[in-house]
C-alpha positions in Angstrom: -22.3 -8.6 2.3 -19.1 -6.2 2.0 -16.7 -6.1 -0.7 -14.0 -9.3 0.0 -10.7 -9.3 -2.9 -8.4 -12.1 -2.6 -5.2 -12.7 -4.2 -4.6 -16.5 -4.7 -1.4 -16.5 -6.0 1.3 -15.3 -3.8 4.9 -17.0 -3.7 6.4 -16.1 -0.1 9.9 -17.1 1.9 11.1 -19.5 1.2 10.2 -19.5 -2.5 10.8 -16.3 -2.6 13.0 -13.7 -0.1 9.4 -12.0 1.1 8.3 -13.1 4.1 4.8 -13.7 4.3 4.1 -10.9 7.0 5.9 -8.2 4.4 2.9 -9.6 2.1 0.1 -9.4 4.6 0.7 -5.7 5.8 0.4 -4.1 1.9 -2.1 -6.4 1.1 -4.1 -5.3 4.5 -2.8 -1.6 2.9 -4.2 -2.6 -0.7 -7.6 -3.6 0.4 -7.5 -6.9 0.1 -9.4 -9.5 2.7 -7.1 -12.1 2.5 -4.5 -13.8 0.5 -3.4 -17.4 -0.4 0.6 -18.5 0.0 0.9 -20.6 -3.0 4.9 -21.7 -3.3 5.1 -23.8 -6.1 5.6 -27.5 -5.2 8.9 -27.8 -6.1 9.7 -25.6 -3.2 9.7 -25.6 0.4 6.5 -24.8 1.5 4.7 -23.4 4.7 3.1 -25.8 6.6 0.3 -25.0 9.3 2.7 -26.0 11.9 5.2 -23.2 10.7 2.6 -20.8 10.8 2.0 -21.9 14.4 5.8 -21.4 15.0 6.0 -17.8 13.2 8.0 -19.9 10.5 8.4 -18.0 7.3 6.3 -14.7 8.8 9.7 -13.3 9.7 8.1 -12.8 13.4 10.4 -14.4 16.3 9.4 -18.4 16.4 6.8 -19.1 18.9 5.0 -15.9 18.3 1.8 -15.3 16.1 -0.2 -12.7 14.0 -2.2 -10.9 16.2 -3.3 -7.9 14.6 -4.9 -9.5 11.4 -8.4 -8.5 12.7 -10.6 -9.1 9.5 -7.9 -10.4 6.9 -7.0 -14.2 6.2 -4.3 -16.1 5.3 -4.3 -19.4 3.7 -2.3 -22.2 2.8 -1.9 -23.1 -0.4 0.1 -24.9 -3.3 1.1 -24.2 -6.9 1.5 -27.3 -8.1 4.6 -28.1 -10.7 4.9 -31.6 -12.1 5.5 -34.0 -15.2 2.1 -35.3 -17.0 2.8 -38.9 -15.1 3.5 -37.4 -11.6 0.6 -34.9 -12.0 -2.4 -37.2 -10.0 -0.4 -38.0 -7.4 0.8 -34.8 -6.7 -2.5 -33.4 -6.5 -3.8 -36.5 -4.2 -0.9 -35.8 -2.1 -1.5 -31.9 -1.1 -5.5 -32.1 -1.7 -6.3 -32.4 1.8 -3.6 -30.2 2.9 -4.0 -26.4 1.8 -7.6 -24.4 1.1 -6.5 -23.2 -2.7 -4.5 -26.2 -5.0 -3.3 -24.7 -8.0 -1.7 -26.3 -11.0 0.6 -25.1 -12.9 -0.5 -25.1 -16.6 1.4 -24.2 -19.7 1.4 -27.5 -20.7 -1.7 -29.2 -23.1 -1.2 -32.3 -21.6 -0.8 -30.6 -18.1 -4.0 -28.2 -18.9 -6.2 -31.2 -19.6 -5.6 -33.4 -16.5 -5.9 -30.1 -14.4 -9.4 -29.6 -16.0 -10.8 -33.4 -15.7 -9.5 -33.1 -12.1 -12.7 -31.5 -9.6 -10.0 -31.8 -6.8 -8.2 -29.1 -8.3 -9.2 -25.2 -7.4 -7.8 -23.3 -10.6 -5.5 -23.8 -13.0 -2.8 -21.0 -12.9 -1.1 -19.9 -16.8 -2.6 -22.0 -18.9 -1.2 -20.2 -21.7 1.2 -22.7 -23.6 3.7 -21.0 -26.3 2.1 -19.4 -29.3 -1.2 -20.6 -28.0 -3.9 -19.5 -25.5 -3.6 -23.4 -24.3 -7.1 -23.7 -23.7 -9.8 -25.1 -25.9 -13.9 -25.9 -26.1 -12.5 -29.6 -24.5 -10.6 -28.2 -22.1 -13.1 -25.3 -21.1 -16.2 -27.9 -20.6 -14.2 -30.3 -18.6 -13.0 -27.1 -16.1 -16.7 -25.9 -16.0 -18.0 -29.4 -14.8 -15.1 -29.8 -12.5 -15.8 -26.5 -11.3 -11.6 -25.9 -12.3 -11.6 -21.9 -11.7 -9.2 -20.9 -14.5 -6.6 -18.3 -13.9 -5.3 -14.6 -15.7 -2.0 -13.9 -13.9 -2.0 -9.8 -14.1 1.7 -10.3 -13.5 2.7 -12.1 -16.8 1.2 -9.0 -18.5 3.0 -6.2 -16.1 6.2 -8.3 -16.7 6.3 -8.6 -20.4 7.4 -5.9 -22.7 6.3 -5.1 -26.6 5.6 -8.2 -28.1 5.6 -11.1 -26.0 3.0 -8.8 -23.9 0.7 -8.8 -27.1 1.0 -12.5 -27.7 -0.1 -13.0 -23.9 -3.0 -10.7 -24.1 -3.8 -12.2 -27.1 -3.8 -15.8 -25.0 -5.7 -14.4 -22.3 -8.6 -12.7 -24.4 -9.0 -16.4 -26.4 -8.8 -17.9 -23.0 -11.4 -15.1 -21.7 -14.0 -15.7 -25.0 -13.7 -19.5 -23.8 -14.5 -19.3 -20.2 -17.7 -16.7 -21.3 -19.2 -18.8 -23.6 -18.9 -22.4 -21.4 -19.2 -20.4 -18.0 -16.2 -21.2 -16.2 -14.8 -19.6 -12.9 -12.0 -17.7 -13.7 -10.0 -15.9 -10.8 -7.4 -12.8 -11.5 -4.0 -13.3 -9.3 -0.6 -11.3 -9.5 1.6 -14.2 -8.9 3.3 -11.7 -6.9 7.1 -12.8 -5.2 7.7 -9.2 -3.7 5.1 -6.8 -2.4 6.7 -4.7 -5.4 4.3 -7.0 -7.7 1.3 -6.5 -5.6 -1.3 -4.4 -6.8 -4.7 -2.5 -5.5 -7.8 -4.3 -6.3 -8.7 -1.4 -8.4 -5.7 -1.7 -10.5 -6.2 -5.2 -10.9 -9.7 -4.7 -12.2 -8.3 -2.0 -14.8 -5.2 -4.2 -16.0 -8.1 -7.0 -16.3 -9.7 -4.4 -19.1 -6.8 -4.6 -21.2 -7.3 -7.9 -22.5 -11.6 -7.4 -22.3 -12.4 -8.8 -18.9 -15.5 -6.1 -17.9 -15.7 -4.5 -14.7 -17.8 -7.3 -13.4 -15.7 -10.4 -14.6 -13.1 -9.0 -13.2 -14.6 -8.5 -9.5 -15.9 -12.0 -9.8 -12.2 -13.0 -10.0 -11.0 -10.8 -7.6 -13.8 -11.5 -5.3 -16.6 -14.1 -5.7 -14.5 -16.8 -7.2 -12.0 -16.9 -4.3 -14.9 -16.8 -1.9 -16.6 -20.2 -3.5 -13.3 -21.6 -3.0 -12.8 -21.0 0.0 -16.5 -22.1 1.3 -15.6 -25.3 0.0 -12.4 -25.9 1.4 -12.7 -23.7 4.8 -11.7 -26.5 6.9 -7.9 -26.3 6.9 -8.2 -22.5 6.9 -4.3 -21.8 8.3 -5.4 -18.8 11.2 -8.3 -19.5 13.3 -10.6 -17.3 15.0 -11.9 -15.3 11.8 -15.7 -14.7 10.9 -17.6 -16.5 8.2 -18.1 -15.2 4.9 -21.3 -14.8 5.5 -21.2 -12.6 8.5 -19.3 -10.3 6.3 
């Protein structure tokens, strides 16, 4: 089985001004195998019929991809919500996008995103001044099978020290997932291709806050796989190879 990196956390037009194409071609340049449009929910997002239409890809409408050979695209969702709105925002997009993220930050938020197995990871758990995980928290996202996630860009992003706070967050949140064995994916949260970054570069930002060489390939690359096995029906562009005939 070849290498496979995936980054699950990309905002694209209309979140953002990059068009999802702009995203694909360094990506495709990085390395990467594929990558998840995840535009938080309190957004517009792309739909599998705008992808159909060239929508959002910044092609002309009615056209479509056709030199992706290998790489994938999928649909996705970051959600944002209030504690009571949470459930039913995750019911409603569950069935609609291969990677459902929610949008931590929150305790309250943290803990239904980790009781909830219809949720693939929880994105910046980190609350203020805390780490915003706990032993509760980390059981309930390893039996829910709740990937957690270390967004490289919040480190990248942050200077002197509000970056040390957040590795400080993300190496409590790392000694947590270790010890209960929880998923944990690695994403950039990128909303140009300026905040992309190679796979390798990923891996060595990873290091900063103690993520080895091999936790930080599982996140790039193993974790993002299982989630897609188990959600590869609405895959948004057809005609690609399964994982395992990689």
């Amino acid at each position: 089985m070849k290498k496979a990196f995936f980054d699950f956390n990309i905002h694209a037009y209309p979140e953002s001004s990059t068009p999802i194409y702009q995203f694909i071609e360094v990506a495709k340049r990085y390395g990467y195998t594929g990558i998840a449009i995840t535009n938080h929910s309190n957004h517009q997002n792309i739909t599998e019929g705008d992808m159909d239409k060239g929508i959002g890809i910044g092609i002309d409408a009615g056209s479509k991809i056709d030199d992706l050979g290998d790489f994938k695209v999928f649909l996705g969702v970051e959600i944002i919500s209030d504690v009571s709105g949470l459930k039913d925002t995750i019911r409603r997009y569950r069935k609609k996008v291969n990677v459902l993220c929610v949008h931590g930050g929150d305790e309250r938020i943290n803990r239904i995103a980790c009781e909830d197995p219809r949720v693939d990871v929880l994105s910046h758990p980190e609350c203020p001044d805390k780490c915003g995980l706990n032993h509760v928290l980390a059981r309930s996202a390893a039996k829910n099978n709740v990937a957690i996630g270390f967004d490289l860009g919040s480190i990248i992003q942050r200077r002197s020290g509000s970056r040390s706070r957040m590795l400080s967050s993300m190496g409590k949140n790392l000694e947590l997932v270790r010890k209960y064995n929880v998923a944990a994916v690695i994403t950039s949260n990128a909303h140009s291709i300026y905040e992309l970054h190679a796979s390798r570069d990923m891996m060595a930002l990873a290091g900063l806050f103690g993520m080895t060489k091999e936790e930080a390939f599982s996140g790039l690359s193993t974790t993002p796989r299982a989630i897609i096995e188990r959600n590869k029906k609405n895959i948004i562009i057809d005609g690609v190879e399964e994982f395992q005939n990689d």
